[in-house]
C-alpha positions in Angstrom: 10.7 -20.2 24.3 7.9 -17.9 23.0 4.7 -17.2 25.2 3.0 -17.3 22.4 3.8 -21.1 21.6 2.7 -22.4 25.0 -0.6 -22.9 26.6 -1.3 -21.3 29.4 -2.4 -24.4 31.4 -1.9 -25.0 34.9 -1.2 -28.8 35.1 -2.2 -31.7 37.5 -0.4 -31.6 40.8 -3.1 -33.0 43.5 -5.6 -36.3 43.4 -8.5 -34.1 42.6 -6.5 -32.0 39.8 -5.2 -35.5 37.9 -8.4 -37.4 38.4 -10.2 -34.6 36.5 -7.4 -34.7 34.1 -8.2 -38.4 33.4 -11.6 -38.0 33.3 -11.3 -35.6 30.8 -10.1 -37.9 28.5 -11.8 -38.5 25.0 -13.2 -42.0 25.0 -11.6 -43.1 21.4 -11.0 -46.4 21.8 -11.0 -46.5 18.0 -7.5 -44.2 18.2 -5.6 -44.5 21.8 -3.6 -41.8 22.6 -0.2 -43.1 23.5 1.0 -42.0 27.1 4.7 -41.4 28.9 4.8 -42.4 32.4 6.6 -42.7 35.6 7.2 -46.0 36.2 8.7 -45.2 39.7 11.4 -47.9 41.4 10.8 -51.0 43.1 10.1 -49.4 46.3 6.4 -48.3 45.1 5.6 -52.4 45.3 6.9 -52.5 49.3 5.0 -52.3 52.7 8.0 -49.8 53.7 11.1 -48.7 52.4 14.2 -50.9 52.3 16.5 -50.5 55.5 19.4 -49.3 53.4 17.4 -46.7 52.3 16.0 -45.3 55.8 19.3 -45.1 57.9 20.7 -42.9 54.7 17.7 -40.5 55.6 16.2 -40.8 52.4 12.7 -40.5 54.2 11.9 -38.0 51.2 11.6 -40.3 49.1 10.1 -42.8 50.7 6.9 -39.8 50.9 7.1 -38.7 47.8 7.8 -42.6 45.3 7.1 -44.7 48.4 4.1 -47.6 48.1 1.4 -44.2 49.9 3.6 -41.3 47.4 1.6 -39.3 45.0 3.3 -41.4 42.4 1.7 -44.5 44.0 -1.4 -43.1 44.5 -1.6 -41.4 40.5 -0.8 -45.0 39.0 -4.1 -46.9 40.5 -5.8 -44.1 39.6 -4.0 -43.7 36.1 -4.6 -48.2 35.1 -8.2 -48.2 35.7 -8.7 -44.5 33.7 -7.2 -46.2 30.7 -9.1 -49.5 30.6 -12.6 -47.5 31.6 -11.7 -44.9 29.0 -10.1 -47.5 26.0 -10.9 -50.9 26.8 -7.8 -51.7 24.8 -7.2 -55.5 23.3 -3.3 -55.5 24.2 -0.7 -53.4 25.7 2.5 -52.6 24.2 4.8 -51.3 26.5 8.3 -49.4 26.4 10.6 -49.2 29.4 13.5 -47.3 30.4 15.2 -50.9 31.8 15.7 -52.6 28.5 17.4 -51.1 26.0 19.2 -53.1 22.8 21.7 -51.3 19.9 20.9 -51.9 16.2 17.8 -54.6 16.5 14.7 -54.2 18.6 13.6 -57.2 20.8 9.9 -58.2 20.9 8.9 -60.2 23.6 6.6 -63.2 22.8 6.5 -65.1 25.5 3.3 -67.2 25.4 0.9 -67.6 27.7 2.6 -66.5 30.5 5.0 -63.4 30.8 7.7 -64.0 33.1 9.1 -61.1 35.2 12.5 -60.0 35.6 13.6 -58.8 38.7 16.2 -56.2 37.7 17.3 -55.1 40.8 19.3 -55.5 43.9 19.3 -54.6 47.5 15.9 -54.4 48.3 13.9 -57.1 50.9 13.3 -60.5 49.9 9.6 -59.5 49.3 10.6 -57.7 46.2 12.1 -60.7 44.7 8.7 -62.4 45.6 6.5 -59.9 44.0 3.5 -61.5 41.3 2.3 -59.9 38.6 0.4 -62.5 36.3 -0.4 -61.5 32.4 0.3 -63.2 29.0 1.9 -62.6 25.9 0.3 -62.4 22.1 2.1 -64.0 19.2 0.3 -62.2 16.9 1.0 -58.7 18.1 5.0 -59.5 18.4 5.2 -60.7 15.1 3.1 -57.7 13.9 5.5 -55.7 15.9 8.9 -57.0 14.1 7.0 -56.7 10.5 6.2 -53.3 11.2 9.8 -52.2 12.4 11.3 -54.1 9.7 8.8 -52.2 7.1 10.4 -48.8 9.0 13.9 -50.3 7.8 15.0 -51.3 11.5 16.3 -54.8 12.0 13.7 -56.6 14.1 13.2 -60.1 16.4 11.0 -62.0 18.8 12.5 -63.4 21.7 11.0 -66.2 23.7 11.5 -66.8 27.8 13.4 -69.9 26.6 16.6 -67.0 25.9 17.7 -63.6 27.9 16.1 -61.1 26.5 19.3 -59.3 25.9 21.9 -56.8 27.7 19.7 -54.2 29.3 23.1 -52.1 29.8 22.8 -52.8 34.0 23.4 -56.3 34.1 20.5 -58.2 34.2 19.8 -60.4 31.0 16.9 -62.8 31.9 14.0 -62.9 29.7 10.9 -61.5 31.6 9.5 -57.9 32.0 11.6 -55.9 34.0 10.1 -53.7 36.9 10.0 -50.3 35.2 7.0 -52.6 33.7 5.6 -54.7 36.2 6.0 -52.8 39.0 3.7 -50.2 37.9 1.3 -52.5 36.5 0.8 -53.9 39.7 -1.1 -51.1 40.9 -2.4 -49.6 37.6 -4.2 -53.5 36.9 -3.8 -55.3 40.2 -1.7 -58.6 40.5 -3.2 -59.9 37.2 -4.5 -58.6 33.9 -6.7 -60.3 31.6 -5.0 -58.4 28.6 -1.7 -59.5 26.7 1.2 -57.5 27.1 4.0 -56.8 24.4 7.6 -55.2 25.5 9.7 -53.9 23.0 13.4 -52.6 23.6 14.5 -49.1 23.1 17.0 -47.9 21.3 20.4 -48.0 23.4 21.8 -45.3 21.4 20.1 -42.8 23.7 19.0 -40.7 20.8 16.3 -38.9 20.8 15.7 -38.8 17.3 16.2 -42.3 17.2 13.9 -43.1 19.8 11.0 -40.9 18.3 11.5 -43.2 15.5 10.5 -46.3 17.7 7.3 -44.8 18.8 6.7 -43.4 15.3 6.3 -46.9 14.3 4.0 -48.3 16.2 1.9 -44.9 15.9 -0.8 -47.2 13.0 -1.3 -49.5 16.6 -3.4 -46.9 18.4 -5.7 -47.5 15.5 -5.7 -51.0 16.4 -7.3 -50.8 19.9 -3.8 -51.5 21.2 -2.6 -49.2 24.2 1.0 -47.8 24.0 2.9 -47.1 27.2 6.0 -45.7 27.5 7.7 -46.0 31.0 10.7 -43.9 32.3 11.5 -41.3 34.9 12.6 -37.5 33.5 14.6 -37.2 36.6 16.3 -39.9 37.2 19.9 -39.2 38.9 21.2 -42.1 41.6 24.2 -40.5 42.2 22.4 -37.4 43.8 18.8 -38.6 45.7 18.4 -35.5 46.5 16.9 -34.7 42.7 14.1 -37.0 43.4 12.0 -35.3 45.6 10.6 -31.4 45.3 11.5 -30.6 49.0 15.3 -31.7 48.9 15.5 -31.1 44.5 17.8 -27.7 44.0 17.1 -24.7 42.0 18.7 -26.4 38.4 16.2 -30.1 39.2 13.2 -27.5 39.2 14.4 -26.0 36.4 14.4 -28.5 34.2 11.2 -30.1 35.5 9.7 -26.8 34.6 11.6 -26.9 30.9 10.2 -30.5 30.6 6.4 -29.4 31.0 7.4 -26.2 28.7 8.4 -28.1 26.0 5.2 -30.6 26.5 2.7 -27.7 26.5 4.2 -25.8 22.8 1.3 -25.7 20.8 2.1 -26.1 17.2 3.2 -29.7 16.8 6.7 -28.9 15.1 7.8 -26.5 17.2 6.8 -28.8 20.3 9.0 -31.7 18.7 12.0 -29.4 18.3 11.3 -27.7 22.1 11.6 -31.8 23.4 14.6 -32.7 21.5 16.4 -29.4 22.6 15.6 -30.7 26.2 19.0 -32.7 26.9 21.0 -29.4 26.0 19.2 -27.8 29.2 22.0 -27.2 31.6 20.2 -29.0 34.3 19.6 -32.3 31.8 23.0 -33.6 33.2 21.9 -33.2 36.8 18.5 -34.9 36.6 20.0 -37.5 34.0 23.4 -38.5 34.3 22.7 -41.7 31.7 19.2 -40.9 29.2 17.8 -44.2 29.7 15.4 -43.4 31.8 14.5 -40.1 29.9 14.1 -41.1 25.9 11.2 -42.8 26.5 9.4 -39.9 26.9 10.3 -39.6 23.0 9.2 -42.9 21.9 5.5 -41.9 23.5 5.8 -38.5 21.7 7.0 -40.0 18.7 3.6 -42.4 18.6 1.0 -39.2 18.1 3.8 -36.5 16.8 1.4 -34.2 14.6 -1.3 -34.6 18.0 -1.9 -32.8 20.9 -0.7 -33.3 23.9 -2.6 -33.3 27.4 -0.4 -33.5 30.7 -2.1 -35.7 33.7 -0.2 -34.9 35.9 2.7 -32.3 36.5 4.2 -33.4 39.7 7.9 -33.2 40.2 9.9 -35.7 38.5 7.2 -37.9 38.1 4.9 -36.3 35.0 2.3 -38.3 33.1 1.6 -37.4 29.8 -1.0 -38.2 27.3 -0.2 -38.1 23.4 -2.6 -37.8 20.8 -5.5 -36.4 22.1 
C-alpha cells in the first residue's frame, strides 16, 4: 500500500487517547456516522471468568476482554459518547451472531425485545443476564421496504418465531449477545430507545455485505444510529490470537493491515484496501469462519464515499467511526 494513501495518524490505544477520540466527534445528529465495533464475548458481562476458562490458563484474556479489559472499559465509555454526541431516535444494529442466506430478517418484536442467549458453557449468571429495550414497527418495516427497493428479498420476524439459523445453532428469536452484551455497558441494563437487528448476509461476502450497510446508509439522515458488531480477530481454535501479549507475529500483522486499510485516504482506494483484507495471509489465522469479520463491511458500506475516524486501535478489538 502507498504512503502516500494513508494518514499518518497514530490511533487510540489508552482511556485518555479514545476518550479524546470520542470527544472529537462532530455533533451531527442530523447525519450519524455509522460505527464497527467490538462487541467482545459473553465474558465482558461476568464478575470473573468462567472456570473452564481459568484452569486452561487463559488469564490473558480474561485482562485484556474480561468484564475490567480495555474492551470493557472503551464500551461504557464508547454508549454514552454516542447518545451525548447524537441523541439518536432508534438503533439499528448488525451483529456477527446472526447471519441468514438470500433474505434479510428484521426484528420487530414489540414492546419488548427478547434476548437470545447464544452461548454455552459459561455460569448460570450469564443465562440470567437483563438487558431491557423495545422494538419499533415502524423502523422494521422501513427497514424491509428499503432492502426490498435495493432488490434484496426482505421480512419482519416477530418473538412469536426463531429468528432463523444463525449458522451456530441457536434459533430463538431475541437479540443475540454480540448485541446485548455490549449494550449492557454502552446503555446500562435498560435503554429508553428502540432497537432494530437486522441479519447479515451468510454468504460471507464482502461485497455483499457492503451492500447491506449501503442500504441503510439514507438512515443516518434519519437520526437513527447504525452499529455494526463483530470482532476482526476472532479465531477459537487458537486463544492465543486474542490477546497482544500471547498474539504471534502474522495476528499483529494483520491487525496492523486492518488499521492500514481503515486509514487510506481517498474513499475508493480505501474500499478496495478493505475488500483485499481477507487475501492477507494472516486473514485465515485471525478468522477461520468471516462471520465475525464482514461486519466491519456493512458499517463501511453505510458512509462509503466518507471519512473514516478510528476510536480506538487496540489489538483485535478496534472501534471505528464511518462517515465523519
Amino acid at each position: 500500500m502507498s504512503s502516500a494513501l494513508t494518514q499518518n495518524v497514530d490511533v487510540p490505544s489508552n482511556q485518555a487517547e479514545w476518550r479524546a477520540a470520542l470527544e472529537s466527534l462532530p455533533s451531527t445528529p442530523q447525519k450519524i456516522p455509522a460505527f464497527f465495533f467490538a462487541h467482545g464475548s459473553p465474558a465482558l458481562a461476568l464478575a470473573q471468568m468462567p472456570a473452564r476458562l481459568r484452569a486452561s490458563g487463559r488469564s490473558d484474556f480474561e485482562q485484556y476482554q474480561g468484564p475490567n479489559g480495555p474492551l470493557a472499559n472503551f464500551l461504557r465509555d464508547f454508549g454514552p459518547a454516542l447518545l451525548r454526541k447524537y441523541s439518536p431516535k432508534a438503533i439499528v444494529v448488525f451483529s456477527a451472531h446472526w447471519e441468514t442466506l438470500g433474505e434479510r430478517l428484521v426484528t420487530d418484536y414489540g414492546e419488548e425485545n427478547p434476548l437470545l442467549m447464544d452461548y454455552y458453557g459459561f455460569p448460570q449468571e450469564s443465562y440470567e443476564l437483563k438487558f431491557k429495550s423495545r422494538g419499533d414497527k415502524q423502523l422494521a418495516e422501513r427497514l424491509v421496504t428499503l432492502y426490498k427497493e435495493a432488490g434484496q428479498l426482505a421480512r419482519t420476524t416477530s418473538k412469536l418465531e426463531p429468528r432463523g439459523s444463525d449458522g451456530r445453532g441457536f434459533e430463538g428469536p431475541g437479540l443475540d449477545h454480540g448485541v446485548f452484551v455490549p449494550f449492557r455497558l454502552m446503555f446500562g441494563e435498560e435503554l429508553a430507545l428502540p432497537v432494530v437487528q437486522v441479519s447479515i448476509d451468510s454468504s460471507m461476502s464482502p461485497e455483499a455485505n457492503w451492500k447491506l450497510g449501503k442500504v441503510v446508509k439514507v438512515l443516518r439522515e434519519e437520526n437513527v444510529l447504525v452499529l455494526a458488531g463483530g470482532l476482526p480477530i476472532h479465531n477459537l481454535r487458537d486463544f492465543s490470537s486474542f490477546t497482544p501479549d500471547t498474539a504471534q507475529p502474522i495476528h499483529h500483522s494483520f491487525h496492523k493491515a486492518i488499521l492500514d486499510a481503515l486509514q487510506v485516504s481517498n474513499p475508493q482506494e480505501r474500499k478496495k484496501a478493505m475488500l483485499d483484507l481477507p487475501q492477507h495471509p494472516g486473514f485465515r489465522a485471525c478468522n477461520p469462519r468471516e462471520e465475525h469479520f464482514v461486519p466491519l463491511y456493512v458499517a463501511a458500506g453505510a458512509a462509503e464515499d466518507e471519512n473514516v475516524k478510528i476510536l480506538n486501535g487496540l489489538y483485535g478489538i478496534p472501534t471505528v467511526a464511518f462517515g465523519v
